[in-house]
C-alpha positions as CSV (number, residue, x, y, z in Angstrom):
1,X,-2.3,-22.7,22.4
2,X,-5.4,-25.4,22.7
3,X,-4.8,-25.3,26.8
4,X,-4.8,-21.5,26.6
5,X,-7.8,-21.3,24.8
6,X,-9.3,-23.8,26.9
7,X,-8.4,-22.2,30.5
8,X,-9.2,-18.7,29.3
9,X,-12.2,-19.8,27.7
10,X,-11.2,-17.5,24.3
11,X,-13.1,-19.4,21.7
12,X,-9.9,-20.5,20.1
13,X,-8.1,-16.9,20.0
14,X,-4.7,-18.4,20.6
15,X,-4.9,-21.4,18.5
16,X,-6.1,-19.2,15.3
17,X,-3.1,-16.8,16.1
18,X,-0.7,-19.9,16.0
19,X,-2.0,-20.9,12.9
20,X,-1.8,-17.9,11.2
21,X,1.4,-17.2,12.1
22,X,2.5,-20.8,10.7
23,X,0.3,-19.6,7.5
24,X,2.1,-16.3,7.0
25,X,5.3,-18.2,7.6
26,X,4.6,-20.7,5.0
27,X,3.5,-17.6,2.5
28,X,6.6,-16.2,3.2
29,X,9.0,-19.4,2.6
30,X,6.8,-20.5,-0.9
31,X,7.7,-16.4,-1.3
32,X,11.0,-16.5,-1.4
33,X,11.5,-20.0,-3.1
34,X,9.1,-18.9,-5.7
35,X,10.8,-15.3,-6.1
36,X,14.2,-17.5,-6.0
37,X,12.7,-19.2,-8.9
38,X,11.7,-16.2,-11.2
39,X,15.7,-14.4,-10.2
40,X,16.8,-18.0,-11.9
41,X,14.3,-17.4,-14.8
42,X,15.2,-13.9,-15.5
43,X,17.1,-14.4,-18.4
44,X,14.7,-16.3,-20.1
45,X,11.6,-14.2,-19.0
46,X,13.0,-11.0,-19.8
47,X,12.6,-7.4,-18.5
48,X,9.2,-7.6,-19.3
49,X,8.2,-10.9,-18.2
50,X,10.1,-10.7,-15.0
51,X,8.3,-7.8,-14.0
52,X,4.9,-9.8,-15.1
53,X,5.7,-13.2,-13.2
54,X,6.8,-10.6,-9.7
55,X,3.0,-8.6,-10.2
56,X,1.8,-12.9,-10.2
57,X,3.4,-13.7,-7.3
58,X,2.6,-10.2,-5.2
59,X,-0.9,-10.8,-6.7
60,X,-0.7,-14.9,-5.3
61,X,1.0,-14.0,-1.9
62,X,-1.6,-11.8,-1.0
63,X,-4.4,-14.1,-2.0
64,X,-3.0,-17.1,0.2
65,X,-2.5,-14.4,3.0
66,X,-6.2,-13.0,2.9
67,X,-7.6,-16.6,2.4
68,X,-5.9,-17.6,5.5
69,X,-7.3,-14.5,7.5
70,X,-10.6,-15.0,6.1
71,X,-11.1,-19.1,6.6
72,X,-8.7,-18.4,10.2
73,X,-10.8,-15.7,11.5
74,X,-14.1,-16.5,10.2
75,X,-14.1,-12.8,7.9
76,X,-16.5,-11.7,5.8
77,X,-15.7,-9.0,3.4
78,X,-18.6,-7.2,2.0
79,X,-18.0,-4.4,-1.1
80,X,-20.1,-1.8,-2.6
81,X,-19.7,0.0,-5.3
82,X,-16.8,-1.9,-6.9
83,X,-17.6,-0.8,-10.3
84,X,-16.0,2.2,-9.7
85,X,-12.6,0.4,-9.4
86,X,-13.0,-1.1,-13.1
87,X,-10.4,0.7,-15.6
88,X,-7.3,2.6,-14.6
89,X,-5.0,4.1,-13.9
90,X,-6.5,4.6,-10.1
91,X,-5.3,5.9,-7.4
92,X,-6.6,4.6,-4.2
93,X,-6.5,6.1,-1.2
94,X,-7.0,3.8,1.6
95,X,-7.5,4.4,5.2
96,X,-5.4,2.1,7.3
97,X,-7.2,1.0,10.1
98,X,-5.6,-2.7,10.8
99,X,-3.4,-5.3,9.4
100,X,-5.7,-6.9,6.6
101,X,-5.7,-3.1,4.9
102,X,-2.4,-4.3,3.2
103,X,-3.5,-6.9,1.5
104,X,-7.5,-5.6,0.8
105,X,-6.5,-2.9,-2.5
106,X,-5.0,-6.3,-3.7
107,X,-8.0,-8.7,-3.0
108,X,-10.6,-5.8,-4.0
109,X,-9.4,-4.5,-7.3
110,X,-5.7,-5.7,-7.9
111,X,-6.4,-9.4,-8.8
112,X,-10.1,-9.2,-10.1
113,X,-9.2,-6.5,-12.5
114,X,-5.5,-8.0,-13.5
115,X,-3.9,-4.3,-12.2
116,X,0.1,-3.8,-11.8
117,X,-0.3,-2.4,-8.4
118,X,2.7,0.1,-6.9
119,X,2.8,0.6,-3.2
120,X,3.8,3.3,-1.1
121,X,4.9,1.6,1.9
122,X,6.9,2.4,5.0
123,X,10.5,1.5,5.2
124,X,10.3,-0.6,8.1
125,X,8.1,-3.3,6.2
126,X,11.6,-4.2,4.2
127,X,11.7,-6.4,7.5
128,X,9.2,-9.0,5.5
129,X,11.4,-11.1,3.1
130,X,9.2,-11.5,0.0
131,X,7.9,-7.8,0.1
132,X,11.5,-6.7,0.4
133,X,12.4,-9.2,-2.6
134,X,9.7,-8.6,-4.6
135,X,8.4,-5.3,-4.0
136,X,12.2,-3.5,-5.2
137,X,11.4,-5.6,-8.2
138,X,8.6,-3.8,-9.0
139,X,7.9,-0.1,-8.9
140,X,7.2,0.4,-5.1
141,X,8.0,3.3,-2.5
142,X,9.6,2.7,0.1
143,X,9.8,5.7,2.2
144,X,11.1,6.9,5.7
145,X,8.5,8.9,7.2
146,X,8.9,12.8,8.2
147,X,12.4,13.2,5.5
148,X,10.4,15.5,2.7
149,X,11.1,16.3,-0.3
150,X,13.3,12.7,-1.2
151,X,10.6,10.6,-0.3
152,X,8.0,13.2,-2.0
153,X,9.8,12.3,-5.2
154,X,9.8,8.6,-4.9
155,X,6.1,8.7,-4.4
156,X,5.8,11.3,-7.5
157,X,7.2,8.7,-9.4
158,X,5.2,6.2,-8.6
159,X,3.2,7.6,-11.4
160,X,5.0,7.9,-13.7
161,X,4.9,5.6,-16.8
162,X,1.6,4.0,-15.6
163,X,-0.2,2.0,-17.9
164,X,-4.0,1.4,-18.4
165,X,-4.0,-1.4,-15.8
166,X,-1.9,0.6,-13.7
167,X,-2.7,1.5,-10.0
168,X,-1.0,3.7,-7.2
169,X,-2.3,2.5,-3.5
170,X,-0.9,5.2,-0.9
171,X,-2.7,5.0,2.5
172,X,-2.7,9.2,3.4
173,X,-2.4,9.0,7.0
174,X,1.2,7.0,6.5
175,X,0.0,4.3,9.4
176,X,-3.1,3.3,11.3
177,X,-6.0,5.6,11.6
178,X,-6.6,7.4,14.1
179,X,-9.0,10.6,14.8
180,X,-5.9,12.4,16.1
């Protein structure tokens, strides 16, 4: 990656992709060891406190994957208006536009405001261990686009039995944003 960068004069492009990759792969094995873990733990956790210690470790594998973008890439997120996110239960409605708009609802109100955060996300992303893990252990959608009413009632429920620190993240367009 180092000679690529250095022959196509990139300013590290390859080399920060490696690393990230190896960072998300490390996220994802400390996932499922960790998730392994709390499965082992279970009975002495609870119902209650199994669900808890999953919302932790959603809440802990985004963090490590945003940090990583963030120190990787050199980001800087910048938020206005965040006050309006205080309190539930929300709905948030976000606009998907790249990659990081995954893990932002959970870096921008999920963890500073110590929601329970239920996803509606495509079926495909069952591909990534730890969300497949950890995201059936907690209310979650996962839903097949364009098959109606089924998936209209897994997103409907979603809602239902949502606490004060509850919060629903659906992202309208059902993939990236686009003007068409």
């Amino acid at each position: 990656a180092w000679g690529a960068d250095a022959v196509q004069r990139s300013r590290l492009a390859w080399s920060r992709a490696v690393l990230f990759t190896t960072s998300y792969l490390c996220c994802e094995a400390v996932g499922i060891v960790v998730s392994g873990l709390l499965w082992l733990l279970q009975p002495i956790l609870g119902p209650a406190g199994f669900i808890t210690a999953n919302h932790a470790l959603q809440r802990h594998w985004a963090r490590a994957l945003l940090g990583s973008l963030v120190g990787i890439f050199q980001l800087r997120i910048e938020v206005e208006g965040e006050d309006v996110l205080a309190g539930g239960p929300l709905l948030l409605l976000v606009r998907h536009a790249s990659m990081i708009d995954t893990v932002l609802p959970m870096h921008l109100v999920t963890i500073p405001n110590r929601c329970r955060a239920r996803y509606v996300l495509k079926a495909e992303l069952r591909w990534d261990p730890c969300l497949d893990i950890v995201g059936n252990r907690i209310p979650n959608a996962f839903v097949h686009r364009g098959r109606g009413e089924t998936e209209v009632a897994l997103v409907g429920a979603l809602g239902e039995g949502l606490s004060s620190d509850g919060l629903v993240v659906l992202f309208p367009e059902g993939t990236r944003f686009s003007p068409s």
